[in-house]
PyMOL Python script that loads the backbone (N, CA, C, O; Angstrom):
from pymol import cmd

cmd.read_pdbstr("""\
ATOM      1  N   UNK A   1      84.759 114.569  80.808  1.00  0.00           N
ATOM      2  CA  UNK A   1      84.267 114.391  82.156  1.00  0.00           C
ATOM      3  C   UNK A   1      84.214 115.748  82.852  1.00  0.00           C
ATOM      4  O   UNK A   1      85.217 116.459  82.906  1.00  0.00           O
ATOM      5  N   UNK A   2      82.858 116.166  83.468  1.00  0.00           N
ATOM      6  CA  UNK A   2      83.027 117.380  83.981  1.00  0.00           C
ATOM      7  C   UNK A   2      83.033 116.976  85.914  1.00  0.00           C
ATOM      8  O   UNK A   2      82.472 116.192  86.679  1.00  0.00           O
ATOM      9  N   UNK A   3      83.885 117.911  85.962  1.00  0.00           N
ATOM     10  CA  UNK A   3      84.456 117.734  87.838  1.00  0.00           C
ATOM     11  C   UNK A   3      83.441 118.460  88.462  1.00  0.00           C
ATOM     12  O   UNK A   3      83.223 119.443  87.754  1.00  0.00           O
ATOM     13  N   UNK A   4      82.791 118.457  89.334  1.00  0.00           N
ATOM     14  CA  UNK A   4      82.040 119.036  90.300  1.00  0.00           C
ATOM     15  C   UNK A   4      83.060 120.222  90.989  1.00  0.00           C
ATOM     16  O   UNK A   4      84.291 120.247  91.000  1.00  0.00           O
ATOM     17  N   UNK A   5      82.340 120.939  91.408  1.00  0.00           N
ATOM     18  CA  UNK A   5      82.983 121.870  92.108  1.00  0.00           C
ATOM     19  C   UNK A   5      83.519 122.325  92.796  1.00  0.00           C
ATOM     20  O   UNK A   5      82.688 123.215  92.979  1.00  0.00           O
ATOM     21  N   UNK A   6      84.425 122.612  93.583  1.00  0.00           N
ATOM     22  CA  UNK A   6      85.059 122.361  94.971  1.00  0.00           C
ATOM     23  C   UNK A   6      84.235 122.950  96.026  1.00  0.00           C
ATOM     24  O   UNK A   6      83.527 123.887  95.657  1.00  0.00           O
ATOM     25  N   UNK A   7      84.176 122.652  97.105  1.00  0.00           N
ATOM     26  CA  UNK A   7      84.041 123.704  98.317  1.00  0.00           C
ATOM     27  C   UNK A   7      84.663 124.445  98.748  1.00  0.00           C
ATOM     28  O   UNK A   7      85.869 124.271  98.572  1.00  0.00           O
ATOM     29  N   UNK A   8      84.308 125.456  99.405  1.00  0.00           N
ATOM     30  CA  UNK A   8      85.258 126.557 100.085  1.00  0.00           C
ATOM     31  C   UNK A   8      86.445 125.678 100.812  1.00  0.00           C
ATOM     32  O   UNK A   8      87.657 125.832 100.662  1.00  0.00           O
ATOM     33  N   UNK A   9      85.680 124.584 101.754  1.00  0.00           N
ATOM     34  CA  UNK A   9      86.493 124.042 102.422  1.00  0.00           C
ATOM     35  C   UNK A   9      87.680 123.471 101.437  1.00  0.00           C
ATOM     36  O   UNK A   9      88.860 123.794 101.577  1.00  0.00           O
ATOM     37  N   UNK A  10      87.314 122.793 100.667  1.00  0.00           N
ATOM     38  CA  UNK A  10      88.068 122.058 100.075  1.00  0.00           C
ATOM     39  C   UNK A  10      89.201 122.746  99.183  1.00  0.00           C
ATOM     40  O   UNK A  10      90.227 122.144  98.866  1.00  0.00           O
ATOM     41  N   UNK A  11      88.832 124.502  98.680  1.00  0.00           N
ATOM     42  CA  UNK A  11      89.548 124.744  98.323  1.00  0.00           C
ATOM     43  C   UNK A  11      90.276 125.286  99.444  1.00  0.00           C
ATOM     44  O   UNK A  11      91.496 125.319  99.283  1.00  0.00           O
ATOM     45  N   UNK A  12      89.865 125.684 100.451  1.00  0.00           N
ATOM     46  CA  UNK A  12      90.734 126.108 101.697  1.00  0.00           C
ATOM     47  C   UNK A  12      92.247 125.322 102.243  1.00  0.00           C
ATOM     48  O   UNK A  12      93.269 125.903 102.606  1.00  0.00           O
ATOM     49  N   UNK A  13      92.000 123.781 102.165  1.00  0.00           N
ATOM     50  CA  UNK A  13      92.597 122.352 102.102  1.00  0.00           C
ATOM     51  C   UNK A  13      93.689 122.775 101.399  1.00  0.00           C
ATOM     52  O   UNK A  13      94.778 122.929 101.951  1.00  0.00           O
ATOM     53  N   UNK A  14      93.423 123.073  99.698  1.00  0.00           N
ATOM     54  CA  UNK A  14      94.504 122.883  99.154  1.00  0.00           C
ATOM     55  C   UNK A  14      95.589 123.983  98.995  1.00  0.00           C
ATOM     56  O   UNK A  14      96.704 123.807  98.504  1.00  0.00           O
ATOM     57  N   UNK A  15      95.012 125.321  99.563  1.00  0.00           N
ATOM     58  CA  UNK A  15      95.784 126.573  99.683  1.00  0.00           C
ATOM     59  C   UNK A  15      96.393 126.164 101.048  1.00  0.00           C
ATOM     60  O   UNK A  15      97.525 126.626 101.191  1.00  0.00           O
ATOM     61  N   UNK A  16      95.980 125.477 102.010  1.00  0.00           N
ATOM     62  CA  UNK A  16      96.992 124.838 103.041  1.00  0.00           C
ATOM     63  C   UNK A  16      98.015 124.603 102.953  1.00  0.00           C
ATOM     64  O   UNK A  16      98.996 125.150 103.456  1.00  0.00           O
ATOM     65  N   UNK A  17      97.875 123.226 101.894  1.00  0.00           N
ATOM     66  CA  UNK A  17      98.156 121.885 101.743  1.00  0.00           C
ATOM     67  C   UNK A  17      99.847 122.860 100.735  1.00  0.00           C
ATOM     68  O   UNK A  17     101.051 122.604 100.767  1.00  0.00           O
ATOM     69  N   UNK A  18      99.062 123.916 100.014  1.00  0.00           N
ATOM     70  CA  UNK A  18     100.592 124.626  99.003  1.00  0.00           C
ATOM     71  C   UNK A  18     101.110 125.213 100.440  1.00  0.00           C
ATOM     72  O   UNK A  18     101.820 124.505 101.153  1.00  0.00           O
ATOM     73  N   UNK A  19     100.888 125.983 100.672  1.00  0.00           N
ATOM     74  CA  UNK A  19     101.712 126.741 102.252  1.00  0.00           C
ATOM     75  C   UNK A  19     102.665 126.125 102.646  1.00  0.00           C
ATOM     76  O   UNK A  19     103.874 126.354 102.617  1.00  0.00           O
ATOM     77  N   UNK A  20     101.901 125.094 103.130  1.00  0.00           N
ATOM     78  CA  UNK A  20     102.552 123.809 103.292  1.00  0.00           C
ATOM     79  C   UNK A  20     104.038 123.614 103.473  1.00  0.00           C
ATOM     80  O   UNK A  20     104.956 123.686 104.291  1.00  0.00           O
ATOM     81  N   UNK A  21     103.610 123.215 101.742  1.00  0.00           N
ATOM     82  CA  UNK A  21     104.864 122.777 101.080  1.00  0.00           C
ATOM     83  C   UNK A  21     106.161 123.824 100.719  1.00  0.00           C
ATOM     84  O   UNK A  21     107.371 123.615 100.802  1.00  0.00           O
ATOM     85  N   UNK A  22     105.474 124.936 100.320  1.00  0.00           N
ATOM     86  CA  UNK A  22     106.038 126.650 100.416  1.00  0.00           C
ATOM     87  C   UNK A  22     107.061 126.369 101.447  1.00  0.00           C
ATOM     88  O   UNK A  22     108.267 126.427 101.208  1.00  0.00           O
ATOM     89  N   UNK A  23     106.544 126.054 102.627  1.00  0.00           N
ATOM     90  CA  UNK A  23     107.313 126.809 104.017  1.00  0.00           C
ATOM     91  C   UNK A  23     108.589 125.357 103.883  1.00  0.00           C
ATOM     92  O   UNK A  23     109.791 125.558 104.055  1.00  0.00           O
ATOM     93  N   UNK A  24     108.050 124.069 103.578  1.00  0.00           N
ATOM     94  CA  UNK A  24     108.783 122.880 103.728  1.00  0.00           C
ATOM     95  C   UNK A  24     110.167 123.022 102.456  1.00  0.00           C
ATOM     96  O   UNK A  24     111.334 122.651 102.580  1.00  0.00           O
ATOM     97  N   UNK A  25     109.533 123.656 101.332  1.00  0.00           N
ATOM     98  CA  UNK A  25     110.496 123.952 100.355  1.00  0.00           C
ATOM     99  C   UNK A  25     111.717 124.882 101.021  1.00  0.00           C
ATOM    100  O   UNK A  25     112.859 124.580 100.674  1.00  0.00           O
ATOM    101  N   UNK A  26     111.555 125.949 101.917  1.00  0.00           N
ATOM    102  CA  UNK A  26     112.578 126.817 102.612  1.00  0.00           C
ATOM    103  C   UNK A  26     113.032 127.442 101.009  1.00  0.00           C
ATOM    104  O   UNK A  26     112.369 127.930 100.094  1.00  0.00           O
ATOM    105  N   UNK A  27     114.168 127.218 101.150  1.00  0.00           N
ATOM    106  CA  UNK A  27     115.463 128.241  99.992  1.00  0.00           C
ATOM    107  C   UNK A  27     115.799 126.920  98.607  1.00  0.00           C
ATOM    108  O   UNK A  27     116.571 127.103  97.666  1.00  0.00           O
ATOM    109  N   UNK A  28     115.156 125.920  98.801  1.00  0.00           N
ATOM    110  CA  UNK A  28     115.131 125.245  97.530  1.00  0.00           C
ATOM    111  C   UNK A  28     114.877 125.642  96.917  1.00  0.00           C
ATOM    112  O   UNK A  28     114.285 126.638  97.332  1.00  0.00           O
ATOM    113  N   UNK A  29     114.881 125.547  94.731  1.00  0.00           N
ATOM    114  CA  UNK A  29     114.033 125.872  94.341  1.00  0.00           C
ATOM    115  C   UNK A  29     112.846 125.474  93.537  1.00  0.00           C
ATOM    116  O   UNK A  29     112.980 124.283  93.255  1.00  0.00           O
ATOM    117  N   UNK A  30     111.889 125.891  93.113  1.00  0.00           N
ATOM    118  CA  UNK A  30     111.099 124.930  92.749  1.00  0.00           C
ATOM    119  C   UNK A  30     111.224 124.263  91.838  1.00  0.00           C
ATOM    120  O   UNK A  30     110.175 123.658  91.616  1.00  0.00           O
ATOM    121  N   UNK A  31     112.099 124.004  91.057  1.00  0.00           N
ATOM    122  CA  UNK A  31     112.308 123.400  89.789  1.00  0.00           C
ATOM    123  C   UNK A  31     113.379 122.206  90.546  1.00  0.00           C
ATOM    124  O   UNK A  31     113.198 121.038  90.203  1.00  0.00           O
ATOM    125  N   UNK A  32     114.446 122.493  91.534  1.00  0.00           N
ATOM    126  CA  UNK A  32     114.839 121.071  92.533  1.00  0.00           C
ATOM    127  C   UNK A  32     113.843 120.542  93.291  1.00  0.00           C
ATOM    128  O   UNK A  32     114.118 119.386  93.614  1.00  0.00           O
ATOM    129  N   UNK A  33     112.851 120.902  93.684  1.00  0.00           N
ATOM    130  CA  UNK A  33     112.153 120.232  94.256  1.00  0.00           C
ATOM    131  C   UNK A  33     111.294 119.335  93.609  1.00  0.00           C
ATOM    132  O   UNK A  33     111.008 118.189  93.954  1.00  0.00           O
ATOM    133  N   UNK A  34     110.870 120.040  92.532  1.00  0.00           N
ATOM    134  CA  UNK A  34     109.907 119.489  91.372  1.00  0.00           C
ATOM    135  C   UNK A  34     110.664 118.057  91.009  1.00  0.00           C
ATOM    136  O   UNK A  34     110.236 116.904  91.070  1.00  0.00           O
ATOM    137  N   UNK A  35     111.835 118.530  90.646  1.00  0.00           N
ATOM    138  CA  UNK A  35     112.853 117.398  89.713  1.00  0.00           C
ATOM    139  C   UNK A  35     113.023 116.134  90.609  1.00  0.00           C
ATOM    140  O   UNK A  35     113.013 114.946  90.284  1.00  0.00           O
ATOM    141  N   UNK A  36     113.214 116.830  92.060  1.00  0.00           N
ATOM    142  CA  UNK A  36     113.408 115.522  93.168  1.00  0.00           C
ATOM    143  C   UNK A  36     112.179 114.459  92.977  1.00  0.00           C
ATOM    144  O   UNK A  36     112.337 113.292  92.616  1.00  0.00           O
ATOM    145  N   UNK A  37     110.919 115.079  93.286  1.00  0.00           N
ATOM    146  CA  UNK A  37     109.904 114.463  93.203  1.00  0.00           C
ATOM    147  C   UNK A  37     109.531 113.948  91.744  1.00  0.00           C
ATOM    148  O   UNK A  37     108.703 113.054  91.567  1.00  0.00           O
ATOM    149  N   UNK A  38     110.030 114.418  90.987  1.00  0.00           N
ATOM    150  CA  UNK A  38     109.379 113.286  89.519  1.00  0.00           C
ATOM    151  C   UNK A  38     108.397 114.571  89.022  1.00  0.00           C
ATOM    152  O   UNK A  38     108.008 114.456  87.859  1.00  0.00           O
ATOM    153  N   UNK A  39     108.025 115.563  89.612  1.00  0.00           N
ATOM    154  CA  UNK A  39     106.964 116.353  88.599  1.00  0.00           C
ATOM    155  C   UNK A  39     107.305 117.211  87.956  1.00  0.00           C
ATOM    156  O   UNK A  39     108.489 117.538  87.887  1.00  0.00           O
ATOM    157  N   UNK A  40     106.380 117.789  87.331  1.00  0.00           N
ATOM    158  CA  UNK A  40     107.100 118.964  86.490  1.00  0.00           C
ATOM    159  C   UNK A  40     107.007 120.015  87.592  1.00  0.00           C
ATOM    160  O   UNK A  40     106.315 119.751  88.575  1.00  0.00           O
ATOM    161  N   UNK A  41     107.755 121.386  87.500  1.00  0.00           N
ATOM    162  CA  UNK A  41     107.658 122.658  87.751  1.00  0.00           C
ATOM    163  C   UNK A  41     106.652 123.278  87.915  1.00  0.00           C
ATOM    164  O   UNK A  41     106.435 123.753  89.030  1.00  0.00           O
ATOM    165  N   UNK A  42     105.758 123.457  86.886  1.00  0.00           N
ATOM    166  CA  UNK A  42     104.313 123.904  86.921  1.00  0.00           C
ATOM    167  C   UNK A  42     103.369 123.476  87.737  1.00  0.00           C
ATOM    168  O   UNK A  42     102.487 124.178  88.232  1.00  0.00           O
ATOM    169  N   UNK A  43     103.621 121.688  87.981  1.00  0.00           N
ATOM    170  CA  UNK A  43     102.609 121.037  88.846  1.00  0.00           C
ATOM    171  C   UNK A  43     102.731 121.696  89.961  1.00  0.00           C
ATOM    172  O   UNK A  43     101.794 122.326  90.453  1.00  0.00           O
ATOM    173  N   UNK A  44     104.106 121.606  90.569  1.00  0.00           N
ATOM    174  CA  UNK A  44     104.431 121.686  91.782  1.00  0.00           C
ATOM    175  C   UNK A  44     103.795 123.203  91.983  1.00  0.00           C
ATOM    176  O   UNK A  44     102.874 123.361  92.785  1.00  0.00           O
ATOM    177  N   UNK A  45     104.350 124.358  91.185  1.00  0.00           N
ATOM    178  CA  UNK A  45     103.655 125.874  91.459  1.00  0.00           C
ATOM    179  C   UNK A  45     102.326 125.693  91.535  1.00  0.00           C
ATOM    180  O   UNK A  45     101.931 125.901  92.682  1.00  0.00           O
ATOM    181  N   UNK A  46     101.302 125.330  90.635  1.00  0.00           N
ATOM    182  CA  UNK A  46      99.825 125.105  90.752  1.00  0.00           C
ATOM    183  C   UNK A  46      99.971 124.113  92.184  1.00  0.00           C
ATOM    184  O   UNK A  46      99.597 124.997  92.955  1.00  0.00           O
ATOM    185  N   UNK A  47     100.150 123.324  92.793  1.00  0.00           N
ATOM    186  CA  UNK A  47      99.843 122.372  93.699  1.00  0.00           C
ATOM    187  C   UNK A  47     100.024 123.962  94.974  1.00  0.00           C
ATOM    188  O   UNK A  47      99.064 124.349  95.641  1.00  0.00           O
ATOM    189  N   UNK A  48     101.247 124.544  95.030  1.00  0.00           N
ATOM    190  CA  UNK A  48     101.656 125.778  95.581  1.00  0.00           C
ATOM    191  C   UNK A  48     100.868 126.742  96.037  1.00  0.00           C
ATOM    192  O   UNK A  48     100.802 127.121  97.207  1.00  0.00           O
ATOM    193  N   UNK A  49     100.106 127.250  94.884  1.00  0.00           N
ATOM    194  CA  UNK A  49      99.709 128.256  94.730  1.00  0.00           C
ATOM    195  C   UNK A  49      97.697 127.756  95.106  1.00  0.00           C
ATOM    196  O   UNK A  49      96.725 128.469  95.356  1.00  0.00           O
ATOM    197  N   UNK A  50      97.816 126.634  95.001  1.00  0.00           N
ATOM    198  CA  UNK A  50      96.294 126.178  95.658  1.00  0.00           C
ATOM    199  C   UNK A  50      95.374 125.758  94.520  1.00  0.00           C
ATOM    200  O   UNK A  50      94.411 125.007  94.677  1.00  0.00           O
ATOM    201  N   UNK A  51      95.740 126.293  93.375  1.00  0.00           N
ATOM    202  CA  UNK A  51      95.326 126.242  91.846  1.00  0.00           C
ATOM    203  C   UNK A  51      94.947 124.624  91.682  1.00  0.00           C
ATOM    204  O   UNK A  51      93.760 124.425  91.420  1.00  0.00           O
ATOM    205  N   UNK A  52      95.657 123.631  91.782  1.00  0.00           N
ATOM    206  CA  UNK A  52      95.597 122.222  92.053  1.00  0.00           C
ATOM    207  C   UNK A  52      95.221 121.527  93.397  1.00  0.00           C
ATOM    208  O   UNK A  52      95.814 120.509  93.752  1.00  0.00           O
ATOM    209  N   UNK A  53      94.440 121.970  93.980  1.00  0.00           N
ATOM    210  CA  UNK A  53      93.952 122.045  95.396  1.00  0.00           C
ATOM    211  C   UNK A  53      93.739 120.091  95.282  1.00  0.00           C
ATOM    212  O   UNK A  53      94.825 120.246  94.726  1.00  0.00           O
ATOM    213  N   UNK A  54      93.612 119.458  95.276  1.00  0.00           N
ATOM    214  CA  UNK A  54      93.173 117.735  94.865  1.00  0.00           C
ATOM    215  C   UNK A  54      94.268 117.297  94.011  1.00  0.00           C
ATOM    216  O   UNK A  54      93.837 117.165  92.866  1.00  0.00           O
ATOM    217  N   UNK A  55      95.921 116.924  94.124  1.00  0.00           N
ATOM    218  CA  UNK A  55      96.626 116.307  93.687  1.00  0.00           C
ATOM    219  C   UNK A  55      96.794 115.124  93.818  1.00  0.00           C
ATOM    220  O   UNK A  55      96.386 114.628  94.868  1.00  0.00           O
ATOM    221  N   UNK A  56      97.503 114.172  92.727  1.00  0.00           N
ATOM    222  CA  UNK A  56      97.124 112.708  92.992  1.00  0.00           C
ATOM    223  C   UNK A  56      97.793 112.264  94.383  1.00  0.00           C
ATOM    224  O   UNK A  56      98.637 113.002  94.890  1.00  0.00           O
ATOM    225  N   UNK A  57      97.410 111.026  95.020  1.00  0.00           N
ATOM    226  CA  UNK A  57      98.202 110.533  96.298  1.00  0.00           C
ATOM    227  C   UNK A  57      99.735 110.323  95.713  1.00  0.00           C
ATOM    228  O   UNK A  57     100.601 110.482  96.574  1.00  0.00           O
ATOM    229  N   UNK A  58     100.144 110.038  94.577  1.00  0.00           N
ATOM    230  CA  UNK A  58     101.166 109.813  94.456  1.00  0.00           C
ATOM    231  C   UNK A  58     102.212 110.934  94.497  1.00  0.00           C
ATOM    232  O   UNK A  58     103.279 110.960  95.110  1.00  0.00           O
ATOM    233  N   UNK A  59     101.549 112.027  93.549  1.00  0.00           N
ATOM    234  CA  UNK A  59     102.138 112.952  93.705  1.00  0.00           C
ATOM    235  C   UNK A  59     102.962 114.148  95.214  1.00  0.00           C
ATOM    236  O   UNK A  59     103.985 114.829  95.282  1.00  0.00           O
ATOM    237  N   UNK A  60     101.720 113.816  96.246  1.00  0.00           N
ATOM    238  CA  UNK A  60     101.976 113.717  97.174  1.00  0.00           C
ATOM    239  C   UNK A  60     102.869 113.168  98.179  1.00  0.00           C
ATOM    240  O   UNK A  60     103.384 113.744  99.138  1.00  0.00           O
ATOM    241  N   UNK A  61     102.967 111.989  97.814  1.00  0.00           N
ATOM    242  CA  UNK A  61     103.890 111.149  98.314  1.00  0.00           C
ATOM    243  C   UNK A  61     105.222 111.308  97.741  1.00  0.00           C
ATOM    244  O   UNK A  61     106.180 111.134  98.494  1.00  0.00           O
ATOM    245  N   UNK A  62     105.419 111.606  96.548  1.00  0.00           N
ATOM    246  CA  UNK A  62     107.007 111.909  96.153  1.00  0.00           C
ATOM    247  C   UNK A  62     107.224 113.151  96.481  1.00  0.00           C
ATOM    248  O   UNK A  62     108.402 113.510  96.494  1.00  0.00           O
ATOM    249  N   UNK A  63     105.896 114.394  96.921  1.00  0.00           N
ATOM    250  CA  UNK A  63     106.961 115.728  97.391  1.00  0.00           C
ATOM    251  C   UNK A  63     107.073 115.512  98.703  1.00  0.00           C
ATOM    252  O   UNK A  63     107.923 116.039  99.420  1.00  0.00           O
ATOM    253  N   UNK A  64     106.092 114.613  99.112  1.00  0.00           N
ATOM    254  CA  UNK A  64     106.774 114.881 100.529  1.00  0.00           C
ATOM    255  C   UNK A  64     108.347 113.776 101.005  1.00  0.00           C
ATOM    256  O   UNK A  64     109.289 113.902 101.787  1.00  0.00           O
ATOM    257  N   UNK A  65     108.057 113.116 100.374  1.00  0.00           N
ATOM    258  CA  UNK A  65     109.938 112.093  99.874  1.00  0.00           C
ATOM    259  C   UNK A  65     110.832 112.930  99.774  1.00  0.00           C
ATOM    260  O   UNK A  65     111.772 112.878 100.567  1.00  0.00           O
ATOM    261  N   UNK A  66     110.775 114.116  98.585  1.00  0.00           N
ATOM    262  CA  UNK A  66     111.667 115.186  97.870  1.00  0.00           C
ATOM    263  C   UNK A  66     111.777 116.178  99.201  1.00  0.00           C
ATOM    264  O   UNK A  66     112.911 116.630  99.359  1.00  0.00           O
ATOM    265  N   UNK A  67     110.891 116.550 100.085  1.00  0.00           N
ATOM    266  CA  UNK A  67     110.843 117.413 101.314  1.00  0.00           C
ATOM    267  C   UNK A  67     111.020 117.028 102.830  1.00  0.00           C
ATOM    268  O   UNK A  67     110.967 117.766 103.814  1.00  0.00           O
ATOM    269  N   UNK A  68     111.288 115.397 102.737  1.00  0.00           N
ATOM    270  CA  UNK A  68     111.531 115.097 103.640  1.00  0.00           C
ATOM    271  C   UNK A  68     110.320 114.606 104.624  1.00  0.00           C
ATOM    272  O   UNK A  68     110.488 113.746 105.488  1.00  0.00           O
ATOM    273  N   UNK A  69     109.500 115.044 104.461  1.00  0.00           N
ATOM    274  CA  UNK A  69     108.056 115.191 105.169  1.00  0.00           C
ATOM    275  C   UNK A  69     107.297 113.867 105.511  1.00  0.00           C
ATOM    276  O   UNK A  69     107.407 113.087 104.565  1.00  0.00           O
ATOM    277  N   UNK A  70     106.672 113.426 106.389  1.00  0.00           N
ATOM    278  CA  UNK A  70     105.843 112.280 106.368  1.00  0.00           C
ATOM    279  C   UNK A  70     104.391 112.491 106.289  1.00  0.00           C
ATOM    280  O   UNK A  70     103.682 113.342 106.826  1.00  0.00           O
ATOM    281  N   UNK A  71     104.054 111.328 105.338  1.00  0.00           N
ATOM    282  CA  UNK A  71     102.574 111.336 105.008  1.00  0.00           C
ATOM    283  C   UNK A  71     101.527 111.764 105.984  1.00  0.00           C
ATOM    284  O   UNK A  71     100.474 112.316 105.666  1.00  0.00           O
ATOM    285  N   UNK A  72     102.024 111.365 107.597  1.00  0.00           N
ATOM    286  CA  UNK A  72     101.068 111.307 108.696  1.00  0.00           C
ATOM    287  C   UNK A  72     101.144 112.901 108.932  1.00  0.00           C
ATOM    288  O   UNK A  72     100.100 113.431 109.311  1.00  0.00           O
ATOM    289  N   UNK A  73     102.402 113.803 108.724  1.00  0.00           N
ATOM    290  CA  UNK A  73     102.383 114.849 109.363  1.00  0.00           C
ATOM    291  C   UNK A  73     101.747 115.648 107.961  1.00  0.00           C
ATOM    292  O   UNK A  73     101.060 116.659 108.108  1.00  0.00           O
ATOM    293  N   UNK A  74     101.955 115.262 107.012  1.00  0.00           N
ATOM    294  CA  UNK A  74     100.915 116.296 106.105  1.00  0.00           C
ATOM    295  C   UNK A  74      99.499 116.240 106.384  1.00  0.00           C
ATOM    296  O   UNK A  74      98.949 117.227 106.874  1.00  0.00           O
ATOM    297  N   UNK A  75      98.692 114.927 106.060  1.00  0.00           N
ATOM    298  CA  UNK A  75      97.610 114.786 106.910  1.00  0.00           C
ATOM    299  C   UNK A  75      97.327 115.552 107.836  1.00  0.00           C
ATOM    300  O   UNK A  75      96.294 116.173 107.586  1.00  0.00           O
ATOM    301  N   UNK A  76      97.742 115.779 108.732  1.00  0.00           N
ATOM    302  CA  UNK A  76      97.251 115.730 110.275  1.00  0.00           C
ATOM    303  C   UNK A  76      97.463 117.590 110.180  1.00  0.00           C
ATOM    304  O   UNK A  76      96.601 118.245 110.767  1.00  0.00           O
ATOM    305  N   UNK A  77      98.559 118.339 109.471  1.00  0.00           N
ATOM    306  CA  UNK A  77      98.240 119.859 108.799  1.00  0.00           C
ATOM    307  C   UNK A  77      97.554 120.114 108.034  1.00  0.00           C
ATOM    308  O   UNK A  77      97.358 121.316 107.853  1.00  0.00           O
ATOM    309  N   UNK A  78      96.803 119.089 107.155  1.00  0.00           N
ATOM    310  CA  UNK A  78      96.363 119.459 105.963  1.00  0.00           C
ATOM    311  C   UNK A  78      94.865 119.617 106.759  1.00  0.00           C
ATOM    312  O   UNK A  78      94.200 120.652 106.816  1.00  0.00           O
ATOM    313  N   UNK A  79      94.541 118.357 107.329  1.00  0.00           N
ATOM    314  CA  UNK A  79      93.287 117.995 107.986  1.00  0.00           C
ATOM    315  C   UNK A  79      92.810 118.929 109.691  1.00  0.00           C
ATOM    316  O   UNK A  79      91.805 118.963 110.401  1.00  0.00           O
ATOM    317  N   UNK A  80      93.983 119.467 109.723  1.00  0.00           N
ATOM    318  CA  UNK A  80      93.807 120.232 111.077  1.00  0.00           C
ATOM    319  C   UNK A  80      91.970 121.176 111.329  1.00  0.00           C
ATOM    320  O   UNK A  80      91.258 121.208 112.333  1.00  0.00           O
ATOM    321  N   UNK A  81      91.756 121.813 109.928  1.00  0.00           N
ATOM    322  CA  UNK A  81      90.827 122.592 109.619  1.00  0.00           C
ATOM    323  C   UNK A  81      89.220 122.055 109.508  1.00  0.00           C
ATOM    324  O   UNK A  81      88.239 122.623 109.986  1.00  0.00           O
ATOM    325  N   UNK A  82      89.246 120.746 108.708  1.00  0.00           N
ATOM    326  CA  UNK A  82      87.997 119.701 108.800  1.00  0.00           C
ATOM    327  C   UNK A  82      87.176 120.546 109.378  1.00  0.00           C
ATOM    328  O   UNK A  82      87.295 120.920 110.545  1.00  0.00           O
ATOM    329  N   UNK A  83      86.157 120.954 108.479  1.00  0.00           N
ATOM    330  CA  UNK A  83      84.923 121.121 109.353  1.00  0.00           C
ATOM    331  C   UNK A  83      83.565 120.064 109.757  1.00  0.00           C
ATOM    332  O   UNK A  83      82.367 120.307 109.900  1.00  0.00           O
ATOM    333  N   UNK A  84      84.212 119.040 109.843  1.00  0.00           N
ATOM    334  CA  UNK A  84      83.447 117.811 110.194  1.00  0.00           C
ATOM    335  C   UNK A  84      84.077 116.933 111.060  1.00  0.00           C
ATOM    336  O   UNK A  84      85.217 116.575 110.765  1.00  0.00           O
ATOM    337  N   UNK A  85      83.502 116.471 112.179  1.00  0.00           N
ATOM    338  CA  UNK A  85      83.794 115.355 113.036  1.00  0.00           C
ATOM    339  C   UNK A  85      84.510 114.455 113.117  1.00  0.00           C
ATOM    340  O   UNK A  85      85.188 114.085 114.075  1.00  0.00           O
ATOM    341  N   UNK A  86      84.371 113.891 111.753  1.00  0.00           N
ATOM    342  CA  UNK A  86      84.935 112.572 111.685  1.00  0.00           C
ATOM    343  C   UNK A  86      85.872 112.599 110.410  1.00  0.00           C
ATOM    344  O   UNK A  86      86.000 111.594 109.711  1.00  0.00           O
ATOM    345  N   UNK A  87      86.378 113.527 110.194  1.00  0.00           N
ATOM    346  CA  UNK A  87      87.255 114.016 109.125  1.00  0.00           C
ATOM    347  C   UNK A  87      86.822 113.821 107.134  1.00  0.00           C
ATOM    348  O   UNK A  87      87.560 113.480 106.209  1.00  0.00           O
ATOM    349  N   UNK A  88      85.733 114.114 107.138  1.00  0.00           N
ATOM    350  CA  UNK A  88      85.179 113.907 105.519  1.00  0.00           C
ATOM    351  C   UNK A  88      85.093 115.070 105.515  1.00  0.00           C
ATOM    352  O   UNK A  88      85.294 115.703 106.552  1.00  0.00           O
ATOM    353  N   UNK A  89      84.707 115.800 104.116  1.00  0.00           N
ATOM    354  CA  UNK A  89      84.002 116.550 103.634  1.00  0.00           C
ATOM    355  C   UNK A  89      82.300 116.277 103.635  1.00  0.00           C
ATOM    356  O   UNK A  89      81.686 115.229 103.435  1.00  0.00           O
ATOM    357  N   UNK A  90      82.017 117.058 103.809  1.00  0.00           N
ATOM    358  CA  UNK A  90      80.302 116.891 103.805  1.00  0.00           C
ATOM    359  C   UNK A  90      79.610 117.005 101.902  1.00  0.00           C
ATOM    360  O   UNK A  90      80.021 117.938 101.212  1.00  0.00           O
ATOM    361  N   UNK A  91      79.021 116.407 101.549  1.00  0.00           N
ATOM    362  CA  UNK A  91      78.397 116.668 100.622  1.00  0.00           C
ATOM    363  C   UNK A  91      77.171 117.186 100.430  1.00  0.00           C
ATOM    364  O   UNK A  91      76.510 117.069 101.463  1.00  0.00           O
ATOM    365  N   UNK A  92      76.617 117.673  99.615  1.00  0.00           N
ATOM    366  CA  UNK A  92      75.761 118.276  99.264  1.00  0.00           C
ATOM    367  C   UNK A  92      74.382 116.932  99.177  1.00  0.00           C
ATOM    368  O   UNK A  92      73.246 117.236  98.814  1.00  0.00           O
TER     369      UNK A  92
END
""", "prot")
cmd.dss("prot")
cmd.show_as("cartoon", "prot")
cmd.util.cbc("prot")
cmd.orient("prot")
């Protein structure tokens, strides 16, 4: 299956979306945080580092469990940027 390409925006989203989690991680480290949430290490650095910019909802949902974080307040940072109205991505 070949993936379409991201957008700027979209990769913009997910270099957020790691920041994010960066700043929410504090002095943890990533391999406790990883472990809290159920993923591996690597995921979590690629999710980090923006590399994995589109992680599953689930995955999501257990770092922000492991970080304390609520779904509404990742959203609402992640989505702050939207360059659309009504909060989609625009397609081509």
């Amino acid at each position: 299956m070949v993936r379409t390409p991201l957008t700027p925006w979209e990769r913009e989203r997910g270099e957020r979306f790691g920041a994010l989690l960066r700043e929410a991680r504090g002095e943890r480290s990533m391999v406790e945080v990883a472990a809290a949430a159920g993923v591996s290490a690597e995921t979590l650095r690629k999710i980090e580092t923006g590399r994995a910019p589109t992680p599953a909802f689930f995955t999501i949902a257990a770092l922000a469990f492991a970080l304390g974080l609520s779904l509404d307040s990742l959203a609402t940072a992640v989505a702050a940027a939207d360059p659309t109205e009504d909060g989609r991505a625009l397609s081509a």
